[in-house]
NUTOR-684189 format. One line per field, with one value per residue (C-alpha): y, z negated, x. Coordinates in Angstrom, 1 decimal. Example, Ala and Ser with C-alpha at 12.3 -4.5 7.8 and 13.67 -1.06 7.14 Angstrom:
<nodes>
py: (-4.5:-1.1)
pz: (-7.8:-7.1)
px: (12.3:13.7)
</nodes>
This chain:
<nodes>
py: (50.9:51.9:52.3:49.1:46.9:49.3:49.8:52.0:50.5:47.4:49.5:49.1:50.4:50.0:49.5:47.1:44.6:44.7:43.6:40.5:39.6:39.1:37.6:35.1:34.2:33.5:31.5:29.2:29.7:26.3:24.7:26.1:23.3:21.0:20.2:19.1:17.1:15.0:15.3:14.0:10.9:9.7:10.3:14.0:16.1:17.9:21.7:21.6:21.0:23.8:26.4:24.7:25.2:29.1:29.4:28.0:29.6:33.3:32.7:31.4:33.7:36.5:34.9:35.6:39.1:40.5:38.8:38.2:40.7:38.8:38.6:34.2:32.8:29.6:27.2:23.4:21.9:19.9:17.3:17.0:16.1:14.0:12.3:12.6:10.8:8.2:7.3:7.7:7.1:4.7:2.8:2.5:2.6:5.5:7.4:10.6:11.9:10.3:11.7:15.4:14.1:13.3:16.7:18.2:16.7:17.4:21.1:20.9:19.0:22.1:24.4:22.8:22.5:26.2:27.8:25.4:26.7:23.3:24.5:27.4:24.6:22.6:26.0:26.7:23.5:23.6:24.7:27.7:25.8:23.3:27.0:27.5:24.3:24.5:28.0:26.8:24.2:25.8:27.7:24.4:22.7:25.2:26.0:22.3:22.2:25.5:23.0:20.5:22.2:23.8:20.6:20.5:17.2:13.8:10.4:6.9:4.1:0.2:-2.3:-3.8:-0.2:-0.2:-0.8:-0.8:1.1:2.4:1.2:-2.5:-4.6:-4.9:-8.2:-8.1:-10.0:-7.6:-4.9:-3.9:-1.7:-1.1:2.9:3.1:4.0:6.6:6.0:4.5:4.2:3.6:2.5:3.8:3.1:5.5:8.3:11.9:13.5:16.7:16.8:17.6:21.0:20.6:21.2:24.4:24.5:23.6:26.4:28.8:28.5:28.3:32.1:33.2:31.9:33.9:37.0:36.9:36.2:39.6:41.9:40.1:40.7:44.6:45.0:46.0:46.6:43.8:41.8:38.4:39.1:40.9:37.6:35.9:38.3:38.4:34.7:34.2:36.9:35.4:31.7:32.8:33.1:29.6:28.4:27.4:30.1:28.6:32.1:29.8:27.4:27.8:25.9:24.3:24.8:27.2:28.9:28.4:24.6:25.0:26.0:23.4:20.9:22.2:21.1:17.8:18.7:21.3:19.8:16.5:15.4:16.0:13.2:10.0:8.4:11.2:11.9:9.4:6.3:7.2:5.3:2.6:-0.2:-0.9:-2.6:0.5:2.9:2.8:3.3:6.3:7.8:7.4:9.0:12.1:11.7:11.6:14.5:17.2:16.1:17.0:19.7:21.3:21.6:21.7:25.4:25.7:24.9:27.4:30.2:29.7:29.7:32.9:34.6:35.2:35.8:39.2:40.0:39.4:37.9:40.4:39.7:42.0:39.3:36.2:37.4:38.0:34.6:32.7:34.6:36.4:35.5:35.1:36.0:39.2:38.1:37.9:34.4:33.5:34.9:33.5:29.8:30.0:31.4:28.1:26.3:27.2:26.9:23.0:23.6:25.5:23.0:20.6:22.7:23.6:19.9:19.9:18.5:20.5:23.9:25.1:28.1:28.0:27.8:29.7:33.0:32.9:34.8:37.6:37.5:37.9:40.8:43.0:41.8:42.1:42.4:41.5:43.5:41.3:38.2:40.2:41.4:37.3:36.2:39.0:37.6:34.0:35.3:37.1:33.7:32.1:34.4:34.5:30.7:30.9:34.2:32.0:29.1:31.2:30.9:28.2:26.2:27.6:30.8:30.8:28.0:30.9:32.4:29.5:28.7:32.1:32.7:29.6:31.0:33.5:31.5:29.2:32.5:31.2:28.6:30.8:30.4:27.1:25.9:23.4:21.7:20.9:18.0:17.9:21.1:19.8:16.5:17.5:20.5:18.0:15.9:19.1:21.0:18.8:15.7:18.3:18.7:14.7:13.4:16.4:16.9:20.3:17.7:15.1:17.2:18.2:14.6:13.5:16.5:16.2:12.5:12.8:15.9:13.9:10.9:13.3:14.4:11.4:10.3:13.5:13.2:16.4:15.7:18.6:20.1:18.0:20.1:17.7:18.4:17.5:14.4:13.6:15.5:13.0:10.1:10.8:11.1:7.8:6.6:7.9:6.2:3.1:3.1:3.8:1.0:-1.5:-0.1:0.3)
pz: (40.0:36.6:37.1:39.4:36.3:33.3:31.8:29.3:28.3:27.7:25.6:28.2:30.7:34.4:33.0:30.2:32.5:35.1:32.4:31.0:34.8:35.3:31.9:32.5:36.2:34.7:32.3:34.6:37.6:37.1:38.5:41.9:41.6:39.4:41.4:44.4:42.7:40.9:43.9:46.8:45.2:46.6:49.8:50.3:52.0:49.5:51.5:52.4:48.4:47.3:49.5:49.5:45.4:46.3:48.3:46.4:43.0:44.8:46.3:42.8:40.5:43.4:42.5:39.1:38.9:41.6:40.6:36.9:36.1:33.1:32.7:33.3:35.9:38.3:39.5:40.2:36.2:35.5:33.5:36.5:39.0:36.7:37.2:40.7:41.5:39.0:38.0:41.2:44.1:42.6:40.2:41.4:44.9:46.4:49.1:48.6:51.0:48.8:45.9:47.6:48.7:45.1:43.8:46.6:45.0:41.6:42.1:43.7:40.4:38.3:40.6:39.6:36.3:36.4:38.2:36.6:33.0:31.8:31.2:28.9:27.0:26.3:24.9:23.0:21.2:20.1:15.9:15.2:13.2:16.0:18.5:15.8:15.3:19.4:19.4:17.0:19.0:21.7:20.1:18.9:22.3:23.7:21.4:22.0:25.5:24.8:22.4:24.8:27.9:25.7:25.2:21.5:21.4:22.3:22.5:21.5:22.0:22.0:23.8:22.5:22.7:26.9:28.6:32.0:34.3:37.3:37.0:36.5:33.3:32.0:31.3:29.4:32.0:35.0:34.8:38.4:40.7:43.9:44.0:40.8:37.7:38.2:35.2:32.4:29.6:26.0:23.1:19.5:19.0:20.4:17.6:18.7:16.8:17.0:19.6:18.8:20.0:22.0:25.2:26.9:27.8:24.9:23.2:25.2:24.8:21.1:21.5:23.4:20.8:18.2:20.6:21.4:17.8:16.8:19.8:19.1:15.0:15.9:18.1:21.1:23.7:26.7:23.7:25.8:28.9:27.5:26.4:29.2:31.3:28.9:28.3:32.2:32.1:29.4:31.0:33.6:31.7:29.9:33.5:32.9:35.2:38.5:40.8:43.8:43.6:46.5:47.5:50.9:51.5:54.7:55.0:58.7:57.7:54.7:57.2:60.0:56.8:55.3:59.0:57.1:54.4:55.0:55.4:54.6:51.9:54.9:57.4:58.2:55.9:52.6:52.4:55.9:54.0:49.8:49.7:52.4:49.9:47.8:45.1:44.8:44.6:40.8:40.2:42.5:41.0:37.1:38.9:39.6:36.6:34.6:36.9:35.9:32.1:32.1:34.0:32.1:29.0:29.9:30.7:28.3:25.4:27.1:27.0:23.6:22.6:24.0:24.7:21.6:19.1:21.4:22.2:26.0:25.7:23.3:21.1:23.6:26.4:24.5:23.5:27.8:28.4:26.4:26.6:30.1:33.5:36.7:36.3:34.0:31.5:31.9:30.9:33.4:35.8:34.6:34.7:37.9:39.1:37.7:38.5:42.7:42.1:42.8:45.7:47.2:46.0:47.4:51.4:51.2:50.1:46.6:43.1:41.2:40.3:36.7:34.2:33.0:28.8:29.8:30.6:26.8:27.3:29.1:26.6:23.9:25.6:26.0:29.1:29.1:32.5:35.9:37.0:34.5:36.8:40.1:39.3:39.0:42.1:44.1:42.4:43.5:46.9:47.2:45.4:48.8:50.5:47.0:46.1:45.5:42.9:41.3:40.9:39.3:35.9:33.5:31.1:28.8:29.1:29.6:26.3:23.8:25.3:24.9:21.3:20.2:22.2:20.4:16.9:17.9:18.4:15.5:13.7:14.4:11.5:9.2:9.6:8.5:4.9:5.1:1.6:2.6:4.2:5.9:8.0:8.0:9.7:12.8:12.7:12.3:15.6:17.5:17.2:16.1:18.5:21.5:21.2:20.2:23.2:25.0:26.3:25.6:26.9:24.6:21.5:22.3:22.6:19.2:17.6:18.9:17.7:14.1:13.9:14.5:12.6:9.5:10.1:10.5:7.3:5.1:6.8:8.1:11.3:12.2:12.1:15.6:18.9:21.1:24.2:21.7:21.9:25.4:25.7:22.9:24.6:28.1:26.3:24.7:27.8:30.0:27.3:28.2:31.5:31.3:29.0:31.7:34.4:32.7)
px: (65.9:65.3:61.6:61.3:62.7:61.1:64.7:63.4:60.3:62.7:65.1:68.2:70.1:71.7:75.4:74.0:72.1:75.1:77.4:74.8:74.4:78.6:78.4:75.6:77.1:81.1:79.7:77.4:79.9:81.4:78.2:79.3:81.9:80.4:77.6:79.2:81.8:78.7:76.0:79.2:79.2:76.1:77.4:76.2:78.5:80.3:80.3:76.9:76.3:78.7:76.3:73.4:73.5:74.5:71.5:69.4:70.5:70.7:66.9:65.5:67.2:66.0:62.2:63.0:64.3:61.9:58.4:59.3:61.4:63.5:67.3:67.2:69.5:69.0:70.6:70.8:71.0:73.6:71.9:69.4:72.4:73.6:70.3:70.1:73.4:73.9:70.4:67.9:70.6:73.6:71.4:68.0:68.7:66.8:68.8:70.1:67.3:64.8:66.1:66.0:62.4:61.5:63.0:60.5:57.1:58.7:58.9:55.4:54.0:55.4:54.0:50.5:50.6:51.7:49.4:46.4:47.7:48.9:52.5:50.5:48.5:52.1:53.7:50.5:50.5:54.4:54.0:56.2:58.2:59.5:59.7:62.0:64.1:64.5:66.1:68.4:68.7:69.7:72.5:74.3:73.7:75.3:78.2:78.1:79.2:81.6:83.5:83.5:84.6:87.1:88.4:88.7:87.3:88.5:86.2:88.0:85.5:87.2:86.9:83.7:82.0:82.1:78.7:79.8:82.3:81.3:77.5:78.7:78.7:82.3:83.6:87.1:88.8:88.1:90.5:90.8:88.0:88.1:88.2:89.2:87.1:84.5:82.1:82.4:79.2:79.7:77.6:77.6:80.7:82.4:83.8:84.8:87.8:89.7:92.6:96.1:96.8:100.1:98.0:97.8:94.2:93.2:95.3:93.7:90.2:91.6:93.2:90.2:87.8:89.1:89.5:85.9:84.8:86.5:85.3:81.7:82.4:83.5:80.9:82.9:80.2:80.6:82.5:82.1:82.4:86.0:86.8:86.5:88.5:91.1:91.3:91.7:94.5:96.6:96.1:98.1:101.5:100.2:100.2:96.5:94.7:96.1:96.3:97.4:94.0:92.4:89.4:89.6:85.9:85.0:82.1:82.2:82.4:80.0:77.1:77.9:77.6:74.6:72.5:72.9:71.1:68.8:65.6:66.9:64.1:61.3:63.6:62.5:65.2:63.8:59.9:59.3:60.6:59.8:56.7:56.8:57.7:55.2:57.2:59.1:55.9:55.7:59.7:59.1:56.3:58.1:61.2:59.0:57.3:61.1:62.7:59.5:59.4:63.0:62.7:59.5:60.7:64.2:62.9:60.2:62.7:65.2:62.6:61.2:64.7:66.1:62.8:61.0:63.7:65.2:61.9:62.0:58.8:56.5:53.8:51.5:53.2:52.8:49.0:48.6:50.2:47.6:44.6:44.8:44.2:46.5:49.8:49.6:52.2:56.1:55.6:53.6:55.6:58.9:57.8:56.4:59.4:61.0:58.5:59.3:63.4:63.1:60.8:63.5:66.6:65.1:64.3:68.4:69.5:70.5:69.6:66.7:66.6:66.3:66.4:69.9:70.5:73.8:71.2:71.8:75.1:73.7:70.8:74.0:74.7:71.7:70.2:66.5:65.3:65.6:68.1:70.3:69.3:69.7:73.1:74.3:72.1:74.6:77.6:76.3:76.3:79.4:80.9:80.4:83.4:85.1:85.0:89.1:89.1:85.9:87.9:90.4:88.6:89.3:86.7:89.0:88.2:84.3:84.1:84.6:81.5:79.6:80.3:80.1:76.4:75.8:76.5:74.0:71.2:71.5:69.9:66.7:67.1:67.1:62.8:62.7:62.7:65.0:64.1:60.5:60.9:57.3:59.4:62.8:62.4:60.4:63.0:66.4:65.5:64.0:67.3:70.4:69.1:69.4:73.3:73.9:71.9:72.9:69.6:66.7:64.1:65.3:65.5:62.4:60.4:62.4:60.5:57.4:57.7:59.2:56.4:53.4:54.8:55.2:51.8:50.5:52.0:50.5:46.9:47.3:45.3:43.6:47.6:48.0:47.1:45.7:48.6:51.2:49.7:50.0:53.1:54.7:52.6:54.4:57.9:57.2:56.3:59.0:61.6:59.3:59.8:63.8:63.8:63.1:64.9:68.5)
</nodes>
């Protein structure tokens, strides 16, 4: 084992990469839950998701650790089910084995541009100073959604600041729907604020915060993963850690299910019915086209972020990755290994697969290679016969990991010279925009934009690598295209 995943050439060890594989998979477990809450609402059975995003985060995570041999976890992305559900089935109509279908030739467009070296032309035309801004980035988007799921925050938005509910304009004078509310979308005017603490959960993730911050502070080896177990603990007293949740699902039940959607996206209602309207063939192709943007640099963003500032990805690796051949460098391997995770959503009937930001944890940690990644696609799998002790663990008590992992990453700022403004308005959108639209993509295109507008403004042409001018181009025109359909 230690010779198979070059522990000492990568200055670990076997205890070291077990502990930032348990870390990594309790702080991205809740997608085991998640993603069948969000993905049943287009009509998908809900067991067949639950193992279906087991299967296919245990097979590409496997893909990973064995042909990559880096400590980054996979599973179906959260922001990508999101999109699934509420954008490509319940508002532009597609079926949910159209949407699988589309995830399919998604994960067969990144396998493309992979192989053919595109990928290594986009991450070769990113300036160091936006590779920075993003691994900053990263570390508030994901204290971000630590703060969240602690629950610290509260939104208030009026009555003039609603959209729609449920995918439906409001009107003032409806104030019934049938089923209740399920969504409701906001403009600008909504204002987050601080909660009142005189919630338990809350209070918890509060207490667990601070326990984590001084383990991390003491350097306590496994500091996070501590935390976690010890916030879980003391949740049960605070009656937050429900011991008696049990999830209903059966894995005898689970695998009848999954016969629905295994293989779904190849049926006559997924890939046999896509294209056969033609007024619909350019809404499918932009889908495609916005689920691998998303996707792409959901990933690249990711690895950029935790990669190169613990040294996962080496000069010696980076200098293989663009000057090589085949796939010599770790970086190669790694995105194709991401780049086949959607392929393999898509067989076992779920939303697309992606490099998880929460890998950052383990990262935190120590892990540096594969046997990080292997340890979590084994707890994935044994999370299938104990989906009740997984359930066990709060938001509460993962959060603190989150925000503290967070702090971590936020070190990468301290590259960028904040008082040039040429630097620190690229930088600004690239990193802060990530956490507001809660989006690495998103971040991304705003500093790809602002960077070539600034460049644009100084003359500084020869500055502006050609890809990051269709990269920027096909943001642009994906925002386009969203445009007109909302």
């Amino acid at each position: 084992m230690k010779k198979f995943f070059k522990l000492e050439e990568n200055k670990t060890n076997v205890s070291t990469e077990i502990l930032a594989g348990l870390t990594t998979f309790f702080a991205m477990a809740y997608i085991l839950f998640v993603a069948p809450s969000i993905l049943g609402s287009t009509g998908m059975p809900t067991q067949a998701i639950f193992l279906a995003t087991i299967l296919a985060s245990v097979v590409s995570t496997l893909i990973m650790a064995v042909f990559a041999n880096v400590p980054y976890v996979q599973a179906p992305g959260l922001g990508l089910a999101t999109f699934f559900a509420y954008t490509v089935v319940l508002q532009l109509g597609f079926s949910w084995q159209q949407a699988l279908a589309l995830v399919f030739l998604c994960g067969l467009i990144n396998v493309t541009i992979t192989i053919t070296k595109i990928r290594r032309l986009i991450i070769k035309a990113i300036p160091e100073i936006l590779q920075h801004a993003i691994g900053g980035g990263i570390g508030i988007f994901v204290a971000y959604i630590g703060i969240k799921n602690a629950g610290f925050l509260k939104f208030i938005t009026d009555q003039a600041g609603i959209v729609s509910i449920n995918g439906t304009t409001y009107h003032a004078n409806l104030t019934h729907f049938k089923n209740g509310v399920t969504s409701v979308v906001s403009n600008g005017g909504v204002t987050p604020s601080l909660i009142n603490f005189n919630q338990a959960a809350p209070i918890l993730a509060l207490i667990g915060l601070i326990l984590t911050a001084f383990l991390v502070v003491k350097k306590v080896k496994g500091a996070i993963l501590i935390g976690i177990i010890a916030t879980t603990l003391l949740g049960v007293p605070m009656k937050v850690t429900q011991l008696s949740a049990v999830n209903n699902n059966s894995l005898l039940m689970a695998f009848h299910q999954l016969g629905t959607t295994f293989g779904a996206a190849f049926s006559q209602q997924g890939m046999g019915s896509l294209f056969q309207d033609p007024g619909r063939f350019l809404l499918a192709l932009m889908t495609i086209f916005a689920f691998s943007l998303s996707d792409i640099f959901d990933t690249i963003g990711t690895f950029i972020g935790t990669g190169k500032r613990t040294g996962i990805f080496s000069k010696q690796d980076e200098k293989e990755f663009f000057n090589g051949h085949g796939f010599k460098s770790k970086m190669d391997r790694s995105l194709f290994s991401d780049a086949i995770g959607s392929v393999v959503a898509a067989i076992f009937g779920t939303s697309n697969v992606t490099t998880f930001v929460e890998s950052a944890s383990g990262i935190g940690v120590g892990g540096r290679t594969g046997l990080t990644s292997l340890t979590a696609a084994v707890m994935f799998l044994l999370s299938s016969l104990l989906a009740p002790v997984i359930a066990i663990i709060p938001d509460a008590a993962t959060a603190p990991a989150l925000i503290v992992v967070g702090i971590m990453m936020m070190g990468s700022f301290k590259n960028i010279d904040w008082t040039n403004l040429e630097d620190a308005i690229p930088a600004f959108f690239a990193s802060v925009f990530m956490a507001l639209c809660y989006s690495i993509s998103y971040g991304i295109a705003a500093g790809f934009i602002f960077y070539l507008a600034v460049k644009l403004a100084k003359g500084k042409f020869s500055e502006i690598h050609p890809m990051l001018v269709i990269c920027t181009g096909l943001f642009i025109l994906n925002f386009v295209v969203l445009a007109f359909i909302e």
